[in-house]
PQR file with spaces between the fields and no chain letter, atoms N, CA, C, O and H, PARSE charges and radii, in Angstrom:
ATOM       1  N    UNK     1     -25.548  -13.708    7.927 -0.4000 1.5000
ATOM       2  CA   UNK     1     -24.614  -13.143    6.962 -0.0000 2.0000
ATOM       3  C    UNK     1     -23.202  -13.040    7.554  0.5500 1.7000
ATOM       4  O    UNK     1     -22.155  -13.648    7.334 -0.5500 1.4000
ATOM       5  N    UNK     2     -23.446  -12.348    8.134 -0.4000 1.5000
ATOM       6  CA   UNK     2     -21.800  -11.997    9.502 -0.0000 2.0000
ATOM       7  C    UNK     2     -20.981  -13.941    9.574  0.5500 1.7000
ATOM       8  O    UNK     2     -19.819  -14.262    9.325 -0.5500 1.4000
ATOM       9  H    UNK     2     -24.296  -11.854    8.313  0.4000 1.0000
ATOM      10  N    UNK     3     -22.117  -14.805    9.986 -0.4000 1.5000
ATOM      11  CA   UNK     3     -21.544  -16.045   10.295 -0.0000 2.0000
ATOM      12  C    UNK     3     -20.578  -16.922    9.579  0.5500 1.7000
ATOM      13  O    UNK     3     -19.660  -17.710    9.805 -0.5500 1.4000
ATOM      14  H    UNK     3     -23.061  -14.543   10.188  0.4000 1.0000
ATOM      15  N    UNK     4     -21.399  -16.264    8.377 -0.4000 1.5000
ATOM      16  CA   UNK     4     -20.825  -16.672    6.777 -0.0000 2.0000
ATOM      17  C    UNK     4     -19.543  -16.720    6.619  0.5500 1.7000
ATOM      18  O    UNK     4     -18.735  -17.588    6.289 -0.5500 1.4000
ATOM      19  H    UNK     4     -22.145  -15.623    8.194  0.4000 1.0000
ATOM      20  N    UNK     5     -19.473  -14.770    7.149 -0.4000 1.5000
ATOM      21  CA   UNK     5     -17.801  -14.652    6.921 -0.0000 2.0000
ATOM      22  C    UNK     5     -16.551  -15.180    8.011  0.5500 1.7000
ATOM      23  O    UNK     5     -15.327  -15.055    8.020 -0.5500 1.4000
ATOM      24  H    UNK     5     -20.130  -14.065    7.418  0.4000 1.0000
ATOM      25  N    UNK     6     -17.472  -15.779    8.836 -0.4000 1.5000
ATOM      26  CA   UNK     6     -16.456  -16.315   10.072 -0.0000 2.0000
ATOM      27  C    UNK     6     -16.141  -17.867    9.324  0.5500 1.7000
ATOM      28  O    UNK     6     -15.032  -18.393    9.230 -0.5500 1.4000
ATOM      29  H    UNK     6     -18.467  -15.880    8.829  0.4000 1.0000
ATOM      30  N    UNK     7     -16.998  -18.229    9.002 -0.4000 1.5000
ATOM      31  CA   UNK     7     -16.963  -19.943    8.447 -0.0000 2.0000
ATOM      32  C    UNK     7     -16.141  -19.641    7.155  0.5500 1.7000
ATOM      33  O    UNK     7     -15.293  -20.408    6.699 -0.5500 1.4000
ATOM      34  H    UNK     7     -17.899  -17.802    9.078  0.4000 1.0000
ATOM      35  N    UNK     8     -16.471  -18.495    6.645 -0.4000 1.5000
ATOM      36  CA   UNK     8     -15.659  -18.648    5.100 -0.0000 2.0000
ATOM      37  C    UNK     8     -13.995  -18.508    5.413  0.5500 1.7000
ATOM      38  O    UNK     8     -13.082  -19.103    4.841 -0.5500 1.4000
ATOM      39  H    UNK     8     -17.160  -17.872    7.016  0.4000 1.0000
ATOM      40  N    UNK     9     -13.936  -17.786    6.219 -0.4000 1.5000
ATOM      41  CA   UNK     9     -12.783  -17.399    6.272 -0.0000 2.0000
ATOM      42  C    UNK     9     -12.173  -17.742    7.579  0.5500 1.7000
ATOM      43  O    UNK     9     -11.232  -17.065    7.995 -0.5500 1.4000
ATOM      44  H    UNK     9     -14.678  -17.302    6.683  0.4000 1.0000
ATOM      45  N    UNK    10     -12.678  -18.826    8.314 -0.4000 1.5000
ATOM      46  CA   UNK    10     -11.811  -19.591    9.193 -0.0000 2.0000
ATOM      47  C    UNK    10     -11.567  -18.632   10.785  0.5500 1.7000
ATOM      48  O    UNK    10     -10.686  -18.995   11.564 -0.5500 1.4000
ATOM      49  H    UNK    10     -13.443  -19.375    7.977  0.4000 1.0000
ATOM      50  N    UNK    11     -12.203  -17.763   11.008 -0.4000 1.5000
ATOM      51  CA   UNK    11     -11.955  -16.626   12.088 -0.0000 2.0000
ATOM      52  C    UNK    11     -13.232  -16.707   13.170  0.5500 1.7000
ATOM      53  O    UNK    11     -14.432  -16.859   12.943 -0.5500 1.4000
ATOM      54  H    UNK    11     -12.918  -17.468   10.375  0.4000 1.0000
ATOM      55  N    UNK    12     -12.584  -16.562   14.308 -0.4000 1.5000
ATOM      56  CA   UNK    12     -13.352  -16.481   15.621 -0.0000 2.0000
ATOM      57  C    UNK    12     -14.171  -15.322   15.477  0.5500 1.7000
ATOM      58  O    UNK    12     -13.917  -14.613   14.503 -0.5500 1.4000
ATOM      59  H    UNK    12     -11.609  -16.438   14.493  0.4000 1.0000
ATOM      60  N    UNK    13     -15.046  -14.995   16.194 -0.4000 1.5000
ATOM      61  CA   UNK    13     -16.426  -13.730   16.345 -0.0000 2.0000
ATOM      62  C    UNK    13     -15.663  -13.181   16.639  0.5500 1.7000
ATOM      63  O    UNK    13     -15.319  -12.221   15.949 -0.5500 1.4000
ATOM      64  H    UNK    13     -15.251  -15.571   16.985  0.4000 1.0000
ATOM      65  N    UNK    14     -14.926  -13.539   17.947 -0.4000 1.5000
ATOM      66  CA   UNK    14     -14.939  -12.391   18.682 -0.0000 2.0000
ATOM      67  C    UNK    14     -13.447  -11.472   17.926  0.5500 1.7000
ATOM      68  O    UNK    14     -13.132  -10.300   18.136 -0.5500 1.4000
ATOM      69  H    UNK    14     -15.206  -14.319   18.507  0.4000 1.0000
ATOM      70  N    UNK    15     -12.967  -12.174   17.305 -0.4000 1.5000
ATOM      71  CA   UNK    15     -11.835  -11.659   16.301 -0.0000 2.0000
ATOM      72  C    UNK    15     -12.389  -10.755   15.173  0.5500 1.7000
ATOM      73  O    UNK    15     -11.615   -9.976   14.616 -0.5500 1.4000
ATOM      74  H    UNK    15     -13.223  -13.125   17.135  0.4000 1.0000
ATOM      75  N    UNK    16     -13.261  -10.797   14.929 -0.4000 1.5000
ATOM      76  CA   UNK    16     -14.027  -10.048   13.636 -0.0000 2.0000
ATOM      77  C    UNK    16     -14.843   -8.830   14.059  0.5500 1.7000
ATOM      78  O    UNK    16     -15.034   -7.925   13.246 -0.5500 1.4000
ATOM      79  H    UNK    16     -13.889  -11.430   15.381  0.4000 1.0000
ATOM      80  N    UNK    17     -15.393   -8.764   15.453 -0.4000 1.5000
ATOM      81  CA   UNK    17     -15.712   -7.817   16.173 -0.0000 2.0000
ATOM      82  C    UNK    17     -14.155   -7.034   16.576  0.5500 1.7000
ATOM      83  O    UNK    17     -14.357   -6.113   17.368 -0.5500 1.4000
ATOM      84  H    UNK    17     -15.239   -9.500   16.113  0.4000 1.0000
ATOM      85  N    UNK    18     -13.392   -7.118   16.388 -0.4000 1.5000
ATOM      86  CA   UNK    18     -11.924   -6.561   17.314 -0.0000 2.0000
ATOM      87  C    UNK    18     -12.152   -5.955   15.933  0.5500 1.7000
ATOM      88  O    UNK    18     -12.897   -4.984   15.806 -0.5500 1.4000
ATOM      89  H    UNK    18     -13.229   -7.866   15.745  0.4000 1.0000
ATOM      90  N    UNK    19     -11.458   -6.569   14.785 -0.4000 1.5000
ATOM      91  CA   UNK    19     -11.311   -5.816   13.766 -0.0000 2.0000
ATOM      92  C    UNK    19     -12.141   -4.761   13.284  0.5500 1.7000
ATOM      93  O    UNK    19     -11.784   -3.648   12.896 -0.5500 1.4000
ATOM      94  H    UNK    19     -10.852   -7.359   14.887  0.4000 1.0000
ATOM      95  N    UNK    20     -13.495   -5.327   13.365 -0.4000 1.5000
ATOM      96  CA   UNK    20     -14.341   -4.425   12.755 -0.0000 2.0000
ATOM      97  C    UNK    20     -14.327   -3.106   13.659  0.5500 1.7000
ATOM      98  O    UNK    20     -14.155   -2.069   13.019 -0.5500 1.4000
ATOM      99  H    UNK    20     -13.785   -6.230   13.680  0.4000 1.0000
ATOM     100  N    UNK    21     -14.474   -2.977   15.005 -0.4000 1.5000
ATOM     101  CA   UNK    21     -14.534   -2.163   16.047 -0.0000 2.0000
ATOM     102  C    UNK    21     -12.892   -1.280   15.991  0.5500 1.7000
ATOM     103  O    UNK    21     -13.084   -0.122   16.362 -0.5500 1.4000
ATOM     104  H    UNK    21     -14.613   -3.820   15.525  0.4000 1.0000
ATOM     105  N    UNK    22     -11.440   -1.517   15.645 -0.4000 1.5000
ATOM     106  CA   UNK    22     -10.329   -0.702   15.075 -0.0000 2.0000
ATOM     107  C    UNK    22     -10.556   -0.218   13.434  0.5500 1.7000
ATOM     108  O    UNK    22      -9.694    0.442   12.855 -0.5500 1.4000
ATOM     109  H    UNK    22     -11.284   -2.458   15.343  0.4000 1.0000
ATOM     110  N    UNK    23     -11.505   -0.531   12.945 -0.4000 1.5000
ATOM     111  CA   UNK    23     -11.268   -0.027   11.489 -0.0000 2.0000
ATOM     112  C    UNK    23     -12.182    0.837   11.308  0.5500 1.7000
ATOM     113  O    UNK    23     -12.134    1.655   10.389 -0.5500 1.4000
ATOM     114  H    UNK    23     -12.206   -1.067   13.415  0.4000 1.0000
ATOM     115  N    UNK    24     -13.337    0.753   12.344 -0.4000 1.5000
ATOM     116  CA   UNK    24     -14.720    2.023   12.822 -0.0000 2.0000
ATOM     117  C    UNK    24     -13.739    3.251   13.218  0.5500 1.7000
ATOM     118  O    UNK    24     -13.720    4.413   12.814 -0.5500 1.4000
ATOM     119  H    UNK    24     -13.376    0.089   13.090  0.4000 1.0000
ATOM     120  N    UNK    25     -12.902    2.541   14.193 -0.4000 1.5000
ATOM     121  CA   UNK    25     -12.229    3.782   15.404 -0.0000 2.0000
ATOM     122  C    UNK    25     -11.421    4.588   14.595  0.5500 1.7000
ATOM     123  O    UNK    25     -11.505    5.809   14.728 -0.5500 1.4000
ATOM     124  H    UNK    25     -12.917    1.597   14.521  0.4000 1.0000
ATOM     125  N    UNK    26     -10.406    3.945   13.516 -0.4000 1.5000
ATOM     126  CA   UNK    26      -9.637    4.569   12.867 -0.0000 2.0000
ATOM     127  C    UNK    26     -10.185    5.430   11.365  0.5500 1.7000
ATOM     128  O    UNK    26      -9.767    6.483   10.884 -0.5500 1.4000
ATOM     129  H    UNK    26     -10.338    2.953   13.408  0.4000 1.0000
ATOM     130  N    UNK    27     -11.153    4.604   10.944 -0.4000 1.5000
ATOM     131  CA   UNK    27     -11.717    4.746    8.885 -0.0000 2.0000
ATOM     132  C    UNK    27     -11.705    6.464    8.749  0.5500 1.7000
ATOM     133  O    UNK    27     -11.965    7.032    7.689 -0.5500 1.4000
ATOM     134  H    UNK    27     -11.492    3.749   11.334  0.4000 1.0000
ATOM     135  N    UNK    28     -11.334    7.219   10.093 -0.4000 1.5000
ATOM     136  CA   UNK    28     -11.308    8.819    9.498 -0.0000 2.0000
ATOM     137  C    UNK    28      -9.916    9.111    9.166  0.5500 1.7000
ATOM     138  O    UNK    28      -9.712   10.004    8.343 -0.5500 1.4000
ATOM     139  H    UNK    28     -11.122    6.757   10.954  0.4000 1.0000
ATOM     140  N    UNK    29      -8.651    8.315    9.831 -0.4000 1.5000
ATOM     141  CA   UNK    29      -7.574    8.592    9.233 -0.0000 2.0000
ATOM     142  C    UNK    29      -7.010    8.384    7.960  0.5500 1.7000
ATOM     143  O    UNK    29      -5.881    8.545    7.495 -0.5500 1.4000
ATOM     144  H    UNK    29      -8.817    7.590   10.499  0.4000 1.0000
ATOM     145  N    UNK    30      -8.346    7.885    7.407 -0.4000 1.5000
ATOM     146  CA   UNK    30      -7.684    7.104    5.703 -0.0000 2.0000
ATOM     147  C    UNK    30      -8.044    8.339    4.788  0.5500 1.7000
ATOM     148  O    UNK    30      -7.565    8.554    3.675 -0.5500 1.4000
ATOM     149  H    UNK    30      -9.263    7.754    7.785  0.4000 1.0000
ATOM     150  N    UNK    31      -9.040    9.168    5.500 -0.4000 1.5000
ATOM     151  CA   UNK    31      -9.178   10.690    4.593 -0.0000 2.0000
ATOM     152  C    UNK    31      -8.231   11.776    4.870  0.5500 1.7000
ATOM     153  O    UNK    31      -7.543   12.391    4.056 -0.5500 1.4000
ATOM     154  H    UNK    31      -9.429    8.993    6.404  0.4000 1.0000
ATOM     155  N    UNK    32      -8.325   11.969    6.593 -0.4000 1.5000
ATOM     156  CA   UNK    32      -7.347   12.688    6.513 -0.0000 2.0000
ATOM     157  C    UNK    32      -5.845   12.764    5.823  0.5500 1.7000
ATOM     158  O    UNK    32      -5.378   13.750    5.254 -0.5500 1.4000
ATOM     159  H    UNK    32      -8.884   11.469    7.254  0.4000 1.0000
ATOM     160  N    UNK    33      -5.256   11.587    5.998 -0.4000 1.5000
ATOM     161  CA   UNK    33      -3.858   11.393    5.320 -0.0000 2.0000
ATOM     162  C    UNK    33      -3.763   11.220    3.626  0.5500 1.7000
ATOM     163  O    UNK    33      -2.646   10.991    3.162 -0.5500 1.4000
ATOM     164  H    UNK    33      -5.636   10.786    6.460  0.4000 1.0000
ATOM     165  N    UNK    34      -4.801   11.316    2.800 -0.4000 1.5000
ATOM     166  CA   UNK    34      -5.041   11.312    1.618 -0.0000 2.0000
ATOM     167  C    UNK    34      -4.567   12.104    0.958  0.5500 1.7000
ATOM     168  O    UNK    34      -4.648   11.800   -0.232 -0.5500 1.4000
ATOM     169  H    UNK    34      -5.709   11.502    3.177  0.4000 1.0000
ATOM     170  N    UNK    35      -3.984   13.213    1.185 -0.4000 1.5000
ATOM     171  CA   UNK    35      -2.883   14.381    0.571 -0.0000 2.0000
ATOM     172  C    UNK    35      -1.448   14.101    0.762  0.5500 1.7000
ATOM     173  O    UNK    35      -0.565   14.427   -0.030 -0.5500 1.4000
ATOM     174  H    UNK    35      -3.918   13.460    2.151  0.4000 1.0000
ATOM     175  N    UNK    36      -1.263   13.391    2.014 -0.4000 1.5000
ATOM     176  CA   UNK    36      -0.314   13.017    2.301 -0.0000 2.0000
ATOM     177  C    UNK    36       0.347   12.329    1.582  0.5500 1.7000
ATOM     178  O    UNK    36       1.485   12.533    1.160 -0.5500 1.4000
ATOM     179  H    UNK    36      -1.981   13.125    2.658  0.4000 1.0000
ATOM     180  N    UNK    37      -0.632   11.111    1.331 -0.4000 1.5000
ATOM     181  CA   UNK    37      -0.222    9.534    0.643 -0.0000 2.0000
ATOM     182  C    UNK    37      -0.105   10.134   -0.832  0.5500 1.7000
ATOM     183  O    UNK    37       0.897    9.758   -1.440 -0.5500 1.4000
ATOM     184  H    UNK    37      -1.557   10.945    1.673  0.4000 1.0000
ATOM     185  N    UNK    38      -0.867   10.911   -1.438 -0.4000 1.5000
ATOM     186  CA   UNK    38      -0.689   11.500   -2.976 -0.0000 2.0000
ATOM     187  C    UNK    38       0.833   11.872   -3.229  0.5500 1.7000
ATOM     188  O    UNK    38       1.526   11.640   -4.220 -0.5500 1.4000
ATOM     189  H    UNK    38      -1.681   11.217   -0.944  0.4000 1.0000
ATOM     190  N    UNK    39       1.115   12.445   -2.174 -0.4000 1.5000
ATOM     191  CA   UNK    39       2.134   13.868   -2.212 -0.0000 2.0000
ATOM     192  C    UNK    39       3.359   12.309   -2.452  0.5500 1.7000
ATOM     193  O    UNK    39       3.944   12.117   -3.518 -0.5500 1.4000
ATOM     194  H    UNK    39       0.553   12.633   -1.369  0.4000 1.0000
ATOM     195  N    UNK    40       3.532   11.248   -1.034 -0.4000 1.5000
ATOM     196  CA   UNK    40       4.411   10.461   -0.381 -0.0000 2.0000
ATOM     197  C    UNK    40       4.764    9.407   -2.313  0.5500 1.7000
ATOM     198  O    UNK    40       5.796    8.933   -2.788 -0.5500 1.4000
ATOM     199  H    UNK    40       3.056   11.404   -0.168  0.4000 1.0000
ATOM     200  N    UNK    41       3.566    9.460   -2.750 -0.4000 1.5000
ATOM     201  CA   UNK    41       3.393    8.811   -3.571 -0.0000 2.0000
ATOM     202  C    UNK    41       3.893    9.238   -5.238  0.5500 1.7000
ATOM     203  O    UNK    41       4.369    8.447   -6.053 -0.5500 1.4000
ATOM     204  H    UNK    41       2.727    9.845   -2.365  0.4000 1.0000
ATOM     205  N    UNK    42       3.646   10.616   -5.438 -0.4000 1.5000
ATOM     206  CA   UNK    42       4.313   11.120   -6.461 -0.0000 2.0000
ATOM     207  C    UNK    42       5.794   11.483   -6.354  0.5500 1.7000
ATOM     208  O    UNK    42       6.620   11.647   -7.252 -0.5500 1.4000
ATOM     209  H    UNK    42       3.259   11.258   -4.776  0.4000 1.0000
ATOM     210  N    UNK    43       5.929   11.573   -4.934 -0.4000 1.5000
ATOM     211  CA   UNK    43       7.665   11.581   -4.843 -0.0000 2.0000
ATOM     212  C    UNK    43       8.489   10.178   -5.210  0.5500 1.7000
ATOM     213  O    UNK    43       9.577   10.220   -5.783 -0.5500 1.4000
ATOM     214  H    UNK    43       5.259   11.440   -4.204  0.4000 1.0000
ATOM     215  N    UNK    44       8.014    9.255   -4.918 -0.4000 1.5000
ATOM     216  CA   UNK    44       8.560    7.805   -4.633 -0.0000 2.0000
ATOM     217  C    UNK    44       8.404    7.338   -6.356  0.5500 1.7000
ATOM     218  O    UNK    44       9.100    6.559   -7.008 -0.5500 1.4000
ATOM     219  H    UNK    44       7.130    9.221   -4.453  0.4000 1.0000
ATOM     220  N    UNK    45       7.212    8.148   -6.764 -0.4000 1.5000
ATOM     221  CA   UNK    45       7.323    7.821   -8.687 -0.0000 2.0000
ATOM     222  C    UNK    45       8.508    8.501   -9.147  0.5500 1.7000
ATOM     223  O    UNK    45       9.323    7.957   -9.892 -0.5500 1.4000
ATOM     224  H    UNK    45       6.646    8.780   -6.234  0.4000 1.0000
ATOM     225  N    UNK    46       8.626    9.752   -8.691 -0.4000 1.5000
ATOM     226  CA   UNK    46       9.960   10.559   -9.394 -0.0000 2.0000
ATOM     227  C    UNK    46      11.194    9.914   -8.689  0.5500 1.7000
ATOM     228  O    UNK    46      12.331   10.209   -9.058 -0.5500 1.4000
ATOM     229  H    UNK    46       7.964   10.194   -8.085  0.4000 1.0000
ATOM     230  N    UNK    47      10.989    9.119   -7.771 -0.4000 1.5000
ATOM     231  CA   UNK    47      12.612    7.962   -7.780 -0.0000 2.0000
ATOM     232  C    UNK    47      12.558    6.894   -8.609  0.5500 1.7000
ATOM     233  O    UNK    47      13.517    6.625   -9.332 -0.5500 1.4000
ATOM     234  H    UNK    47      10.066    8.879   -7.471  0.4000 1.0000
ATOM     235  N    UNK    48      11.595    6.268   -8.602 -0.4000 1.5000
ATOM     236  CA   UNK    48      11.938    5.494   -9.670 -0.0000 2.0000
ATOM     237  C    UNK    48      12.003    5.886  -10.980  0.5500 1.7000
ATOM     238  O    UNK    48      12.922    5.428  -11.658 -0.5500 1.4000
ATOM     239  H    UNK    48      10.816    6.487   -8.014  0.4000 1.0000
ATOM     240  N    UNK    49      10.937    6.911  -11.653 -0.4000 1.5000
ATOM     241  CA   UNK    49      11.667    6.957  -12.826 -0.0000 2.0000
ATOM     242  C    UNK    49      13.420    7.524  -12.851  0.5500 1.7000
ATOM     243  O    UNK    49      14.267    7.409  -13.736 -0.5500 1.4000
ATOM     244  H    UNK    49      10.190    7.284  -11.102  0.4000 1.0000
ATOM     245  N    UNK    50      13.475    8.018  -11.787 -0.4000 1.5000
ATOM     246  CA   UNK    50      15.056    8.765  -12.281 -0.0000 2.0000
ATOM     247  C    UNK    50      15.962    7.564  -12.031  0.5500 1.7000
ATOM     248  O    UNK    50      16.989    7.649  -12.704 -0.5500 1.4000
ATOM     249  H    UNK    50      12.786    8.111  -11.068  0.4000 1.0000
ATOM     250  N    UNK    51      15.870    6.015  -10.952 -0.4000 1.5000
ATOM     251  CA   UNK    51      16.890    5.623  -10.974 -0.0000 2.0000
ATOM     252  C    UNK    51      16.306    4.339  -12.475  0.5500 1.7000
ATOM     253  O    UNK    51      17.071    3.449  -12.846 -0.5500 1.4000
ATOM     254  H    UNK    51      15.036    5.946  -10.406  0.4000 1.0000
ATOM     255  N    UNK    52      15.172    4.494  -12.982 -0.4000 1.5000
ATOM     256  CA   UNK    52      15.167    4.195  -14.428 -0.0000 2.0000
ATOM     257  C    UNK    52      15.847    4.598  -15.402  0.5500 1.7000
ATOM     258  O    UNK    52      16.292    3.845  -16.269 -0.5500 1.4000
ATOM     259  H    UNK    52      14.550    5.217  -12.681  0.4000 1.0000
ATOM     260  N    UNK    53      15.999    5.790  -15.372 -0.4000 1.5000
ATOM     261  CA   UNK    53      16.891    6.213  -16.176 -0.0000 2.0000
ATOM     262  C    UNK    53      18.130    6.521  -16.086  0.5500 1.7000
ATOM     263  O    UNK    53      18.727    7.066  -17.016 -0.5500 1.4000
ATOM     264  H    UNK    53      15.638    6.401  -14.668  0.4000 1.0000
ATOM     265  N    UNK    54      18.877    6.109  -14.564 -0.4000 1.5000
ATOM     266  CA   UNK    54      20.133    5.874  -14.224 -0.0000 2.0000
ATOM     267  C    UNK    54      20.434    4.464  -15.332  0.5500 1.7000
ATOM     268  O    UNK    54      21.236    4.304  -16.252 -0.5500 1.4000
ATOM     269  H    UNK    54      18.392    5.667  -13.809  0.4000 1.0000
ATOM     270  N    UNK    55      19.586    3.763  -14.852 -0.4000 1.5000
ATOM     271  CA   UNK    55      19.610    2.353  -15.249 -0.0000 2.0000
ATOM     272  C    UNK    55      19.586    2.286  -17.102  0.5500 1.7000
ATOM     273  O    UNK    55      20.404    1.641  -17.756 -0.5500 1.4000
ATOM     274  H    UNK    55      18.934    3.892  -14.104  0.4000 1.0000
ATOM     275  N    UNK    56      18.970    2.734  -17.424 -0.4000 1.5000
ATOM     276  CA   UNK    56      18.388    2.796  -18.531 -0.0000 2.0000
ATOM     277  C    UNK    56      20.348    3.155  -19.535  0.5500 1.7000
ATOM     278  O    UNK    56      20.855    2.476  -20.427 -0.5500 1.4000
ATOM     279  H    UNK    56      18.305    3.259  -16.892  0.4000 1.0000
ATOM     280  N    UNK    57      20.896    4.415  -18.867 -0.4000 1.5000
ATOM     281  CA   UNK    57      21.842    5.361  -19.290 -0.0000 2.0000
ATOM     282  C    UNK    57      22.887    3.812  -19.127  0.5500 1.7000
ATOM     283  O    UNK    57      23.492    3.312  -20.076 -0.5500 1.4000
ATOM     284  H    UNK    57      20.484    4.967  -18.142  0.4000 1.0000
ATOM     285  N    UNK    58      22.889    3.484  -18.270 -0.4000 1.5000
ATOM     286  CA   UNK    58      24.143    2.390  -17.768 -0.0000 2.0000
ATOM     287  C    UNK    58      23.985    1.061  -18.739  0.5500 1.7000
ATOM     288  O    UNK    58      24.971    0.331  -18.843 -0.5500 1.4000
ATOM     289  H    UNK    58      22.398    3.890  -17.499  0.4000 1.0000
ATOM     290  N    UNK    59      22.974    0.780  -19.337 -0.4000 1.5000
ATOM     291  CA   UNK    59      22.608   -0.251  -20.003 -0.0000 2.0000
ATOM     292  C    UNK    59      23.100   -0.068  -21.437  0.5500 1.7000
ATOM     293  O    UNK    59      23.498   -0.899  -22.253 -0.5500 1.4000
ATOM     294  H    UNK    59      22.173    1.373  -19.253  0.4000 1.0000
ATOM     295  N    UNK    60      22.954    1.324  -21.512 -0.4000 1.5000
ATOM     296  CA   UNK    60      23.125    1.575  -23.152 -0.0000 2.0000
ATOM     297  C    UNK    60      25.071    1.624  -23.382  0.5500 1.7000
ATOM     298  O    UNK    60      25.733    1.186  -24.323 -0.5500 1.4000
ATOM     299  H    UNK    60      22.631    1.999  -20.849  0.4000 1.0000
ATOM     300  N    UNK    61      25.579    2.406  -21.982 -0.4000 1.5000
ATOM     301  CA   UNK    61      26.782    2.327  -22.457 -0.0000 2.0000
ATOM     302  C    UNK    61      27.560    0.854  -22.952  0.5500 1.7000
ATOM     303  O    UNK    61      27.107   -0.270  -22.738 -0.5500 1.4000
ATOM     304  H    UNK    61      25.041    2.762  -21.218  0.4000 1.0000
ATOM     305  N    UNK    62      28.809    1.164  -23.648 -0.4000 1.5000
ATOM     306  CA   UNK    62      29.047    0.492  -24.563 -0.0000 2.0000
ATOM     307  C    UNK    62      30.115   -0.382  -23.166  0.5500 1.7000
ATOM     308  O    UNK    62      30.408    0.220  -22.132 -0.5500 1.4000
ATOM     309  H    UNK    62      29.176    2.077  -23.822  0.4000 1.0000
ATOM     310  N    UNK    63      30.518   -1.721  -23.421 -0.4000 1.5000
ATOM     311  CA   UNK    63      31.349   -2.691  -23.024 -0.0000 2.0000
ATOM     312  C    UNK    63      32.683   -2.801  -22.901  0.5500 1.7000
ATOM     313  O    UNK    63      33.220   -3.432  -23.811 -0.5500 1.4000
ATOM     314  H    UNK    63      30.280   -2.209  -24.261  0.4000 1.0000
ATOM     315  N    UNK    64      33.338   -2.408  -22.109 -0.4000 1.5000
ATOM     316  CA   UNK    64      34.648   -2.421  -22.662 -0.0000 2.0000
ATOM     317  C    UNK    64      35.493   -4.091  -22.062  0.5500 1.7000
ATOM     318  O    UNK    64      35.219   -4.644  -20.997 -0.5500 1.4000
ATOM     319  H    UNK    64      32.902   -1.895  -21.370  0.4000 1.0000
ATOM     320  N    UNK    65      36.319   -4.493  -22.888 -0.4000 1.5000
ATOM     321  CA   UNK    65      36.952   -6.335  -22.589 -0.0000 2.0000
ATOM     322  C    UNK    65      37.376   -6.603  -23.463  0.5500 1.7000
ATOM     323  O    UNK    65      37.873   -7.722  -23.590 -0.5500 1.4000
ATOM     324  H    UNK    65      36.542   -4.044  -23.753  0.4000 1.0000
């Protein structure tokens, strides 16, 4: 099965063992930081909608020429 994904996807063993063995070591930081990324994430929505509606305001004004 494992071999499969080395042939499918063109990658050395011992490259797929590296990966797999950093994503074991790390896979608890993807919970811990999960409040984080929410929080990082609803801020970065309230910039874009506001420079949407910078944009939005600038579009509507009228032309002057």
């Amino acid at each position: 099965m494992v071999a499969e994904i080395y042939l499918e996807h063109q990658i050395n063993q011992n490259l797929y063992y590296k990966w797999r063995d950093q994503f074991l070591a790390n896979m608890d930081q993807v919970f811990i930081d999960e409040e984080n990324i929410t929080e990082k994430l609803n801020s970065e929505n309230k910039q874009f909608r506001k420079i949407i509606g910078d944009l939005s305001v600038e579009l509507k004004k009228p032309t002057s020429g």
